[in-house]
C-alpha positions in Angstrom: -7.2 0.3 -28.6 -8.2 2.7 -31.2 -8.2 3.1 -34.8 -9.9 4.1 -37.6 -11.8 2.0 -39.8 -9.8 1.2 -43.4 -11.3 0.1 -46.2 -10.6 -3.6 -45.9 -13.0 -3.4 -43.1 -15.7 -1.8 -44.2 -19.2 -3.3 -43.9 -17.8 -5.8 -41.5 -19.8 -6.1 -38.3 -18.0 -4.9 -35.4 -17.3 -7.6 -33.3 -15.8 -9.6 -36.5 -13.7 -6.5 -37.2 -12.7 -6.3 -33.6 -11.8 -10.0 -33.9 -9.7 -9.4 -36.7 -7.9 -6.7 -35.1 -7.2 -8.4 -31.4 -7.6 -12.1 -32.0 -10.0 -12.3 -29.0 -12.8 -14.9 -29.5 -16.0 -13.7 -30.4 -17.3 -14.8 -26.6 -15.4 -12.6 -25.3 -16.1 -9.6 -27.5 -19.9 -10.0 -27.3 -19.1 -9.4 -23.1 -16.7 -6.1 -24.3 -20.1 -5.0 -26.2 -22.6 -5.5 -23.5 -20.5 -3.8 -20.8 -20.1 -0.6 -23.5 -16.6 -1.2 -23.6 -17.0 -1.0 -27.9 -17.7 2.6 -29.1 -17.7 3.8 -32.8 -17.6 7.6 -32.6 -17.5 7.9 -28.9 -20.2 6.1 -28.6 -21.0 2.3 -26.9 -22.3 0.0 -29.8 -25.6 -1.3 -29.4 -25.2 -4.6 -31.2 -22.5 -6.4 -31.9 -23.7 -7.1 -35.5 -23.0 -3.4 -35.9 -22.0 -2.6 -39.9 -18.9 -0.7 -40.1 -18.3 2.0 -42.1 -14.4 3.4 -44.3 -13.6 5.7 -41.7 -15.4 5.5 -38.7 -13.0 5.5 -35.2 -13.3 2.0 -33.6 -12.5 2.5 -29.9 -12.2 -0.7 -27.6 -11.4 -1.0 -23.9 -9.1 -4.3 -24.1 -8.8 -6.3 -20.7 -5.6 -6.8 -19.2 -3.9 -9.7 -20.8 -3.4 -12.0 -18.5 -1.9 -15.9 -18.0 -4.3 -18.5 -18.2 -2.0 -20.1 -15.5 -3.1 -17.0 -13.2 -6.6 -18.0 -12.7 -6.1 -21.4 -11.2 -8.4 -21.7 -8.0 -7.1 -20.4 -4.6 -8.2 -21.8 -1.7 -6.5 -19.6 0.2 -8.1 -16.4 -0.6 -11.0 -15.4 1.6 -14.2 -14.8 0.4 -17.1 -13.1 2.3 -20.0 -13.8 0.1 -23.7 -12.5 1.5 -25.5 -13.6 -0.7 -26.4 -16.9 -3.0 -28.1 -18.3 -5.6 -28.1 -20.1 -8.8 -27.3 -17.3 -10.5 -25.8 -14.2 -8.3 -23.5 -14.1 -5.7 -23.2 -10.6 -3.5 -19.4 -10.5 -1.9 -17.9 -8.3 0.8 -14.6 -7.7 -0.4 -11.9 -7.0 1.8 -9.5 -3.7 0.8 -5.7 -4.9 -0.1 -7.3 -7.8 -2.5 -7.8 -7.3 -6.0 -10.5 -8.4 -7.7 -9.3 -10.0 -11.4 -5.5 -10.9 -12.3 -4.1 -8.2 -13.9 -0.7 -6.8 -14.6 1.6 -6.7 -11.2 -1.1 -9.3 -9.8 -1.6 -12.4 -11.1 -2.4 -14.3 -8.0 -4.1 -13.9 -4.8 -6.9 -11.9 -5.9 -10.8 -12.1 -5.9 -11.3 -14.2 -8.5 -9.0 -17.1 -7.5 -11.0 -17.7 -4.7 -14.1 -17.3 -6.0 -13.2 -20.2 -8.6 -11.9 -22.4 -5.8 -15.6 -22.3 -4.0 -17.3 -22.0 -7.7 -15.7 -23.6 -10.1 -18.6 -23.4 -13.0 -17.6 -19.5 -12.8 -14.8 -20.5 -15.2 -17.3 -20.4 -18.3 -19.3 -17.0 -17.2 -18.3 -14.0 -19.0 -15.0 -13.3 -20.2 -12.2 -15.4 -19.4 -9.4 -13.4 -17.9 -12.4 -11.6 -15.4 -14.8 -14.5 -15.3 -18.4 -13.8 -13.6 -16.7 -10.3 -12.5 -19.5 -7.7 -13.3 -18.1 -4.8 -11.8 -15.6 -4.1 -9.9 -13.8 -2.4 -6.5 -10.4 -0.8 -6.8 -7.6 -3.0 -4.7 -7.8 0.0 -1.7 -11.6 -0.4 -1.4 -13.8 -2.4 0.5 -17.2 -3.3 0.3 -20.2 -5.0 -1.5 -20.2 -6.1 -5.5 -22.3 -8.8 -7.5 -20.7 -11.3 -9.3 -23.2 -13.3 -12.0 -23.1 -17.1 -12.2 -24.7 -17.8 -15.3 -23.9 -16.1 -18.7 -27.7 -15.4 -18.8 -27.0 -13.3 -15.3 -23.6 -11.6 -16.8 -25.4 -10.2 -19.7 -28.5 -8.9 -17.6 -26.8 -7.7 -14.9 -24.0 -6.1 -17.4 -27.3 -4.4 -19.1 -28.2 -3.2 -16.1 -24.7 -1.5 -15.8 -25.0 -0.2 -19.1 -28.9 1.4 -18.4 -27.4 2.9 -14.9 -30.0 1.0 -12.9 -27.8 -0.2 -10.3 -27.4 1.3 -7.2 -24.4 1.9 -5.6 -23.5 3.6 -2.7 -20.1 4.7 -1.1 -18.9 6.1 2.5 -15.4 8.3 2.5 -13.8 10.7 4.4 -12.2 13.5 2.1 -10.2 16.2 3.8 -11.0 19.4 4.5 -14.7 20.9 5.4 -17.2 20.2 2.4 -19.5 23.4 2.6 -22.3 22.1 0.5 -24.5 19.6 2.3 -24.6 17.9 -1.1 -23.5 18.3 -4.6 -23.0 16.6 -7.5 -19.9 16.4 -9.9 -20.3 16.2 -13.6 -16.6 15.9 -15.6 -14.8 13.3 -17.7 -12.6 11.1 -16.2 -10.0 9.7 -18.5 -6.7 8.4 -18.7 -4.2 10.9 -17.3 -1.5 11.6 -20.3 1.4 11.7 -18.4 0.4 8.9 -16.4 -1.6 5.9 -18.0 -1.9 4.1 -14.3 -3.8 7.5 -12.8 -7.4 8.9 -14.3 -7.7 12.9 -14.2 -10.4 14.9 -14.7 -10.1 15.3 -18.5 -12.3 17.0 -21.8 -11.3 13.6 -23.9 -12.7 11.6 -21.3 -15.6 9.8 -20.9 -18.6 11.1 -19.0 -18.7 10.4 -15.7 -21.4 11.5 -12.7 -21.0 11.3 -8.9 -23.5 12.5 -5.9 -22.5 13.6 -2.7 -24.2 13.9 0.5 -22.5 15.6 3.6 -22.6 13.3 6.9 -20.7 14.9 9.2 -18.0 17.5 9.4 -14.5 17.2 11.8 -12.2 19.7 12.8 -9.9 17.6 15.4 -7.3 16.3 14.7 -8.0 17.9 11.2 -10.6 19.2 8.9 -12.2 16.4 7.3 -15.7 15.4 5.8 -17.6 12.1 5.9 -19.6 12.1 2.8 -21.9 9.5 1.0 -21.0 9.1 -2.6 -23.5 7.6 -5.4 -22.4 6.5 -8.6 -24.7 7.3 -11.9 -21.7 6.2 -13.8 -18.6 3.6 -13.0 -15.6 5.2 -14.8 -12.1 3.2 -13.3 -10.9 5.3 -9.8 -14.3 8.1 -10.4 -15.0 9.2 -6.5 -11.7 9.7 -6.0 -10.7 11.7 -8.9 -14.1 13.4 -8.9 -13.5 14.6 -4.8 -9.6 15.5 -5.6 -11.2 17.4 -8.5 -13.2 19.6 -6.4 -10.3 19.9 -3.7 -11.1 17.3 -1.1 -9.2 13.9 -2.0 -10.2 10.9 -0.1 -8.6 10.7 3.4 -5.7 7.9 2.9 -5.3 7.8 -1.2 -1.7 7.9 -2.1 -2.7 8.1 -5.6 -4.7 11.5 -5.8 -3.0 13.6 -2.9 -5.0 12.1 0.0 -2.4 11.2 1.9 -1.1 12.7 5.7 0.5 12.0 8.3 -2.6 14.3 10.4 -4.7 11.2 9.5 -2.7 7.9 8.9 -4.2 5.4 7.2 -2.8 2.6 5.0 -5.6 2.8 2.1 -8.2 5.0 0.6 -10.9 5.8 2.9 -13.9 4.7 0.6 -16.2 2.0 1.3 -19.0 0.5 -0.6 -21.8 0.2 2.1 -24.7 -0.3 -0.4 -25.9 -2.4 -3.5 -28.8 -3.1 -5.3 -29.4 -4.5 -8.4 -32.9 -6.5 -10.1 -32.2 -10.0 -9.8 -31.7 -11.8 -13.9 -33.9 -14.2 -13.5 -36.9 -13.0 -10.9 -36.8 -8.9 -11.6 -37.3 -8.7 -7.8 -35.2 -5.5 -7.0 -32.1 -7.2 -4.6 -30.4 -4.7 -1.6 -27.5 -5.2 0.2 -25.7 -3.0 3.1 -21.8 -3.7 4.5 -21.1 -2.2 7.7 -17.7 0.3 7.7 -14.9 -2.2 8.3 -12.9 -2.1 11.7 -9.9 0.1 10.2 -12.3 2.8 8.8 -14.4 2.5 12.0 -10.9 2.9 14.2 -10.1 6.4 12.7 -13.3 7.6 12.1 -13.4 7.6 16.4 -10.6 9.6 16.3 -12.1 12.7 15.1 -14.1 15.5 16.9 -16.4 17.6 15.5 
């Protein structure tokens, strides 16, 4: 959502202006805050308590709305957690399930079964995404932190927010990478033809990725294993970023990654590392996920 300030509003603090203009509680809007998801100007907005000005371009990221019948618990969904405490929990999540109901899913996804093992997740964060601090794209696997506590959701959001967090990737992209690493700098937003896709795009919002050459193939084609590290968390970045510079990810249907030379039924991108500072403790938390058997499977088919 975006608009521009009118004079009704003005001197309003944000998140009662915000309130005003999408009816969500202010709960949930002091979440959209933390996580930067509020900008004035381009910019995320430091404090909710923010004065507005006659003018000034209000720019939200909404979540998905979503049926409060949707995120009943699901026993049924698997859940590989790692890690657990009163206030964190570290999960492994399989590629295929979706991490928070959204449109075209509104069952069977991460959350669900994370409610049906923890059911005090219910009041943490916002309600359509509850205790979901980041997340993986439905194609990807691997390792993300999901807070317990609102006290966790807002540190670990902040962390987000100050780029503190690590998180590492493996993928396969096709083609040889020449560089033994590299970094790509360019804004990914919403692609204007298609609002489902992200491109590389000047109104955009800034977005960084690192890449570090593993190994190079040649048989049965000329692909790359590369390790990808986030410095930002823009929606689908390592993919658009590596089908920006001309090697899509091995597998992605969405950005041009997908051949029959290499057959795979998902996006080749795994998220093999995680480490955040724990809310409550500060002690700096790691994590590591080992490539999952489909990855592994085809990554044995290739020859240097």
């Amino acid at each position: 959502m975006k608009v521009t300030v009118p004079a009704a509003l003005a001197g309003e603090r944000v998140d009662k202006a915000v309130a005003l203009l999408t009816g969500l509680p202010r709960s949930e809007i002091a979440a959209l805050v933390t996580a930067g998801a509020v900008r004035v100007g381009g910019r995320p907005v430091g404090a909710r308590s923010r004065r507005l000005a006659e003018g000034d371009v209000l720019d939200v990221d909404l979540p998905e709305a979503v049926e409060i019948e949707s995120l009943v618990p699901e026993t049924a969904v698997d859940v590989d957690v790692v890690h657990e405490d009163d206030h964190v929990l570290v999960v492994d999540k399989a590629a295929g399930v979706v991490v928070h109901p959204g449109a075209g899913q509104a069952t069977g996804t991460l959350v669900a079964g994370l409610l049906a093992r923890y059911p005090g997740l219910a009041e943490v964060g916002t309600r359509d995404r509850p205790g979901i601090v980041h997340r993986l794209d439905k194609g990807t696997s691997g390792l993300l932190v999901v807070a317990r506590t609102n006290e966790a959701y807002r540190a670990l959001t902040g962390q987000l927010k100050e780029r503190t967090v690590g998180r590492r990737y493996t993928a396969m992209v096709w083609a040889r990478v020449e560089a033994p690493a590299g970094m790509v700098d360019a804004p990914v937003g919403r692609a204007a033809r298609d609002p489902t896709r992200m491109s590389v795009s000047a109104r955009g919002r800034e977005a960084r990725t690192r890449y570090e050459v593993v190994q190079r193939f040649a048989e049965p084609a000329g692909a790359t294993l590369v390790w990808c590290r986030l410095e930002t968390g823009r929606t689908h970045q390592i993919r658009v970023h590596l089908a920006a510079i001309g090697h899509p990810v091995v597998g992605d249907t969405r950005y041009r990654g997908a051949r029959p030379a290499l057959p795979l039924d998902r996006p080749f991108l795994h998220a093999r590392q995680l480490a955040f500072d724990h809310p409550v403790t500060g002690m700096r938390l790691s994590f590591s996920s080992s490539l999952p058997a489909d990855l592994q499977a085809l990554l044995t088919t290739l020859h240097p």
